[in-house]
C-alpha positions in Angstrom: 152.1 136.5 77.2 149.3 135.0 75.2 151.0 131.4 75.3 151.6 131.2 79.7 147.5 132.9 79.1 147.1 129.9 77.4 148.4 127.4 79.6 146.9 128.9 82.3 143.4 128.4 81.1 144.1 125.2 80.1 145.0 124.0 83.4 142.6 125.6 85.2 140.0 123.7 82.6 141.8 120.4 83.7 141.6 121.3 87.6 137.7 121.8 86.8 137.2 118.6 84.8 138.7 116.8 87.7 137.4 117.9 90.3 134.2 117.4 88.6 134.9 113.6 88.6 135.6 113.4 92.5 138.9 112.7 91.5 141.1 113.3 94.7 144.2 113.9 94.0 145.9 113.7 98.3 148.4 111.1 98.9 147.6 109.0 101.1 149.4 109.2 104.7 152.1 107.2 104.5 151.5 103.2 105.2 153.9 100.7 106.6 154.5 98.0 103.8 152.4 95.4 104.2 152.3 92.4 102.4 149.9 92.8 100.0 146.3 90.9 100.5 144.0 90.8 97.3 140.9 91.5 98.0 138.6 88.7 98.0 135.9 88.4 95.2 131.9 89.0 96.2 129.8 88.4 93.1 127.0 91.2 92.8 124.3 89.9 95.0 121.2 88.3 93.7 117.9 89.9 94.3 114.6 87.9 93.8 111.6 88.1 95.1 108.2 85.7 96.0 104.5 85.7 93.8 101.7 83.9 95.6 98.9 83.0 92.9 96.2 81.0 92.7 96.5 77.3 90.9 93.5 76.4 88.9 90.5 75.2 90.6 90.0 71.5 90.8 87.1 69.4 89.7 84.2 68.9 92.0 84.2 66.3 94.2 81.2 63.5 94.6 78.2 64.7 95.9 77.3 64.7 99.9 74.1 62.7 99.6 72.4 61.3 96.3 69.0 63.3 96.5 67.7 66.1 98.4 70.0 68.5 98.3 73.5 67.9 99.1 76.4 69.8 98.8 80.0 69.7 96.2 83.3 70.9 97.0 86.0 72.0 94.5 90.0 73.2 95.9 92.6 75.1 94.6 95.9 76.0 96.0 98.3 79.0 96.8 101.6 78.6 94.6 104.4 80.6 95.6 107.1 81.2 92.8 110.6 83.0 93.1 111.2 85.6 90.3 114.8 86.2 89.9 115.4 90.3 89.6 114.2 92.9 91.5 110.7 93.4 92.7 108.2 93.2 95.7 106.8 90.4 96.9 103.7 89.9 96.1 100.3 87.8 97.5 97.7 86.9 95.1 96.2 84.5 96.8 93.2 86.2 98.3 89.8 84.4 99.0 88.7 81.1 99.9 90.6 78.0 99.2 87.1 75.9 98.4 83.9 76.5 96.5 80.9 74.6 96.9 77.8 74.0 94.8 74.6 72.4 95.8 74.0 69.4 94.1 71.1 66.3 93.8 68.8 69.0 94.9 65.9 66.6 93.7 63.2 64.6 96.1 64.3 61.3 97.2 61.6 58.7 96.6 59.9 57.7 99.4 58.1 54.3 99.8 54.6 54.8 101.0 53.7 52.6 104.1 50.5 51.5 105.9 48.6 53.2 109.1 46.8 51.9 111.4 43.3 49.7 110.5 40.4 51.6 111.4 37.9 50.2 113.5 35.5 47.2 112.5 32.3 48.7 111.2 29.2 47.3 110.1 28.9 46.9 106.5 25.6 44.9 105.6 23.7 42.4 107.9 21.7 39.3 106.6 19.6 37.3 109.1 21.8 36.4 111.9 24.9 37.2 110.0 26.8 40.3 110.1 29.2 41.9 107.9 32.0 44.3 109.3 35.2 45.6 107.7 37.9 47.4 108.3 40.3 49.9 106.4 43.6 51.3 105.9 45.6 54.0 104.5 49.0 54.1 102.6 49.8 57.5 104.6 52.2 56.6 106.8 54.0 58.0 105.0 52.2 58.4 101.8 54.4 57.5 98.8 56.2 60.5 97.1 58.6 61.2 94.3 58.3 57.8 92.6 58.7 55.4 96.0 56.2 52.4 95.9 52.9 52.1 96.7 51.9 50.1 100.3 51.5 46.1 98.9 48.5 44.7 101.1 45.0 45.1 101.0 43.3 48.1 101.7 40.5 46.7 103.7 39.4 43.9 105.1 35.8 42.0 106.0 34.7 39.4 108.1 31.3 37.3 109.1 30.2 38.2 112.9 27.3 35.7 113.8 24.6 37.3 116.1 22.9 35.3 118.6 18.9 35.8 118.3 17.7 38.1 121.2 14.7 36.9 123.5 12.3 39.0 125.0 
């Protein structure tokens, strides 16, 4: 009795071990023959996935203007790579594509250039003789951050003759 005990136990161990594995154990209904088709071979599939990230900025470019206060542009662009294995995509590129920067922020010289001459006014008077000048300033515009003085006179003078008066 203790040996069929034995071989009872043992099977019924066996029947749980397999049906532990999903092993199903059913014939399957019966088939006509067929020739047999192999199955055809599909490698595993390749997952991969995208990263967007920022290149490195560029250099600055040339200046808008050369004084005053201009402006300087640098770029960088979006890279997209493809990572081989599993993963989410991802986008890193998040902000401007530009920078600017102001640049030649310094006065630009200005050359200075005359106004209009005032009018003739008497200056001294000798006898018959008169003398009248006129003036200017360099103010139109005045000269600033090292532009050039007006070239010229500043004033001028000339000899008015005055006729003797009768009375």
């Amino acid at each position: 009795m203790g040996f069929k005990l034995a071989i009872i136990l043992g099977l019924a161990a066996f029947v749980a071990v397999i049906s532990a594995s999903g092993y199903n154990h059913h014939p399957r209904p019966h088939q006509p023959h067929h020739h047999h088709q192999p199955q055809s071979y599909h490698p595993p599939r390749s997952y991969s996935y995208t990263v967007k990230n920022w290149s490195a900025w560029g250099a600055y470019g040339a200046c808008s203007v050369t004084c005053g206060g201009g402006e300087q542009k640098r770029y960088r662009t979006c890279k997209t790579t493809t990572v081989h294995g599993y993963g989410k995509d991802q986008d890193n590129c998040v902000g401007p594509t530009y920078s600017r920067r102001r640049c030649n922020t310094q006065c630009c010289p200005v050359d200075g250039a005359w106004g209009r001459w005032s009018h003739w006014a008497n200056k001294s008077s000798h006898g018959y003789q008169k003398v009248q000048i006129r003036t200017r300033h360099c103010n139109y515009p005045a000269p600033k951050c090292g532009g050039r003085y007006c070239y010229g006179a500043k004033s001028q003078t000339r000899k008015v003759h005055v006729q003797p008066s009768h009375y």
